[in-house]
N, C-alpha and C positions, 0 to 999 in steps of 0.2 A: 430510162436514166433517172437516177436520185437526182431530185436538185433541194440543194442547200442552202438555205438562206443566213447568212453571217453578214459581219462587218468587217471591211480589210480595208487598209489604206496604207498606201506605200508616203513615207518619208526619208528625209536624208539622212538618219540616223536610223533607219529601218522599218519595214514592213511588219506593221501592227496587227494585230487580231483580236476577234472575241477571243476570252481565253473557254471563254465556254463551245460556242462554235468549234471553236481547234479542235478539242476534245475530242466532237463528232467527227471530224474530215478526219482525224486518227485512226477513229473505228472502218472507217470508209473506205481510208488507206489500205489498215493493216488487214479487211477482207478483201480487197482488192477490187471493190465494186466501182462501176462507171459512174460517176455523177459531175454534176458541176456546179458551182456556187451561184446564188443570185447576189450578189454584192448590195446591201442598203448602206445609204449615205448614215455614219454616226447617230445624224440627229434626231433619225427616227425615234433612236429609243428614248428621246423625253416626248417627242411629240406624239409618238403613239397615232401615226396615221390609221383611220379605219379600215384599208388594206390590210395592215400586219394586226391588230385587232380582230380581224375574220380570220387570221388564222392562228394568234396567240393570242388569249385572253389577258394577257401582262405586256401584248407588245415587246416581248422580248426575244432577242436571236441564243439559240439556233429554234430553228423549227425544220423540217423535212418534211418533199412532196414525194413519194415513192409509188405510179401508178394509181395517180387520183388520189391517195392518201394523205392527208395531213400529222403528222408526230410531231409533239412540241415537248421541249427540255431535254437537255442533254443524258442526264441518268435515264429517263423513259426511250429515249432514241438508241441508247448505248443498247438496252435490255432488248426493245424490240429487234434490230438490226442482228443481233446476236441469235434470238429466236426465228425469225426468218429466213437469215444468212446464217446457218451454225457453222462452215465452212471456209478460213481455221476459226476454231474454237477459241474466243476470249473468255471463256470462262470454264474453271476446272469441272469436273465430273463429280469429285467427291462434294455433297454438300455442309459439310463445314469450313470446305476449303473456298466452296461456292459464298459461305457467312461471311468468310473472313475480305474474300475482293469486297464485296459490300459495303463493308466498313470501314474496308479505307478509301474506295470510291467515294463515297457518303460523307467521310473526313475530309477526302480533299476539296469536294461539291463546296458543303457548310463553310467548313473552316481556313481551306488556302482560297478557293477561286470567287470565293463569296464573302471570302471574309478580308483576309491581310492583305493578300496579289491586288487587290485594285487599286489601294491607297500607293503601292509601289506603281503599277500600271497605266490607268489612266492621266496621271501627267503627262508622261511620253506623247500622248495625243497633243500636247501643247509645247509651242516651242520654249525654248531651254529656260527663256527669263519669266514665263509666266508660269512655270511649277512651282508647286508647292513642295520645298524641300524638309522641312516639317512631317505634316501630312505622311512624304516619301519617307521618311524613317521610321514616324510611326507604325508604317508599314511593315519595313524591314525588322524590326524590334519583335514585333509580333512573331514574326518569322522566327525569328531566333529563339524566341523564349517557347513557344507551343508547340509551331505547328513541323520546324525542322527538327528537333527534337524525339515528334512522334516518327516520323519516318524513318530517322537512324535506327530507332530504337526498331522497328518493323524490321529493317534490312539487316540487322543483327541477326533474328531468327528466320530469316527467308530459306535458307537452305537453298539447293540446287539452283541454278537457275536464272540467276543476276538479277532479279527484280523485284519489285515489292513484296510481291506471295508467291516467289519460286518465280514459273514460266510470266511471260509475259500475259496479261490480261484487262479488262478493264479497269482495274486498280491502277495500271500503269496509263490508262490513256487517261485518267481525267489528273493526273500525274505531268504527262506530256506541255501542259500550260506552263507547269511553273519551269522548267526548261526552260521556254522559248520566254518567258519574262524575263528570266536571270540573265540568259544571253545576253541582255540589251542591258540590265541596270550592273550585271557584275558585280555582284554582293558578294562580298566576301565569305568563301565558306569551310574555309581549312577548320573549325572548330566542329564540323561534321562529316566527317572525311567519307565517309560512307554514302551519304547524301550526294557530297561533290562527285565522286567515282560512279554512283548510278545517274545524277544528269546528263553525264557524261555518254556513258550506254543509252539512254533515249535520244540524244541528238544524233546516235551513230545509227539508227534505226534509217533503212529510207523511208519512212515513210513519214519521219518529222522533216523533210526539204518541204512538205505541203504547208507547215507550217513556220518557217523558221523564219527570223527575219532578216534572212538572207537572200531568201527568195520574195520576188516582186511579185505582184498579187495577178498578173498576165501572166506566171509563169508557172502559180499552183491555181489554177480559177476550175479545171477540170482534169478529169480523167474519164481514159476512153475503157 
C-alpha cells in the first residue's frame, strides 16, 4: 500500500488540505490505487523535523512511500505513479498533446498552487478574526487578472471532453486544488463562466470527496 504523507485538519468551516498533497490523493484516486495518508501536524512545514528532512530535502508534503520507495513533489509523483500505474491513463498518447497537460500542469504547480491559492488558502487555517483579508484578496485579484483568465482561455480550445485538454488528465489533477479552495472562499466567478462550469465537473468526479472539504479527514485518510 502507497502511503501519503500530507497535511489535513478538519475545522468547522471545513476540512483543509495541502493543496499540493490533494493533487497526489487525486492521481491515487483517479487510478484507483490503495493507499493511505500519514497525516503531519501543520507545523512541520516551518520546523522541518529531521524525520521529514530524510525524506524531503525542502521538508515539504507531499512525498510518497510506494514498496520501500521514497517520491517527493507532486509533478515527479504525478509522472512517476502514471509511469508505473499507466492504468487509466492520465496522460494522452499523442506527444504534443502529452506537451500541452505539461504546461498547464506546470502553470497551475508555479502560478495557481504556488503562487495566488495560498495567499487565498492559508488564512482559512486561522480562525475568522485572525486572517488577513488583504493578503486574501491579493490573492483573489491575482486570480482574476492571470491565472483564471489562462484557464478560460485553455477550456475555449479544449474540444471533446469537458476538461482542460480534452479527457481528463493530469492537467486536471493539479487543477483539482483550486476546486476544493474555491469551495470554501466562494469567489466569485460569473466573469469566467467556463472556468465556473469546469469547477463544477471536478467536484462532480468521485474522486474529489477524498479531497473536498466536506469530507472529514477520518473519512478520506485511506483507500483499500
Amino acid at each position: 500500500m502507497i502511503v501519503l504523507y500530507t497535511t489535513e485538519r478538519d475545522y468547522p468551516w471545513g476540512t483543509l488540505r495541502s493543496t499540493h498533497a490533494s493533487k497526489t490523493k487525486i492521481v491515487l484516486e483517479e487510478k484507483g490505487l490503495a493507499y493511505r495518508i500519514e497525516n503531519l501536524p501543520p507545523g512541520n512545514l516551518w520546523k522541518k523535523p529531521p524525520e521529514m528532512l530524510a525524506k524531503h530535502p525542502l521538508a515539504k508534503v507531499p512525498y510518497i512511500d510506494d514498496d520501500g520507495a521514497t517520491v517527493f513533489d507532486s509533478t515527479v509523483i504525478g509522472e512517476y505513479l502514471e509511469e508505473r500505474y499507466p492504468e487509466p491513463p492520465l496522460m494522452p498518447k499523442d506527444i504534443l498533446a502529452r506537451a500541452r497537460v505539461r504546461e498547464v500542469e506546470q502553470f497551475a504547480d508555479e502560478a495557481i498552487l504556488g503562487g495566488n491559492l495560498p495567499l487565498v488558502w492559508m488564512p482559512y487555517w486561522s480562525p475568522p478574526e485572525k486572517r488577513d483579508q488583504e493578503r486574501m484578496e491579493k490573492g483573489r485579484e491575482g486570480l482574476r487578472k492571470r491565472d483564471l483568465p489562462f484557464i478560460e482561455r485553455m477550456l475555449s480550445k479544449a474540444g471533446a471532453g469537458g476538461f482542460v485538454c480534452g479527457a481528463f488528465s493530469l492537467a486536471d489533477t493539479a487543477l483539482m486544488p483550486l476546486a476544493m479552495v474555491l469551495e470554501v472562499d466562494a469567489m466569485n466567478l460569473d466573469e469566467f463562466p467556463r472556468v465556473k462550469d469546469y469547477l463544477a465537473r471536478l467536484r462532480g468526479r468521485p474522486s474529489y470527496r477524498a479531497i473536498s472539504p466536506r469530507t472529514r479527514v477520518e473519512d478520506a485518510s485511506h483507500r483499500k
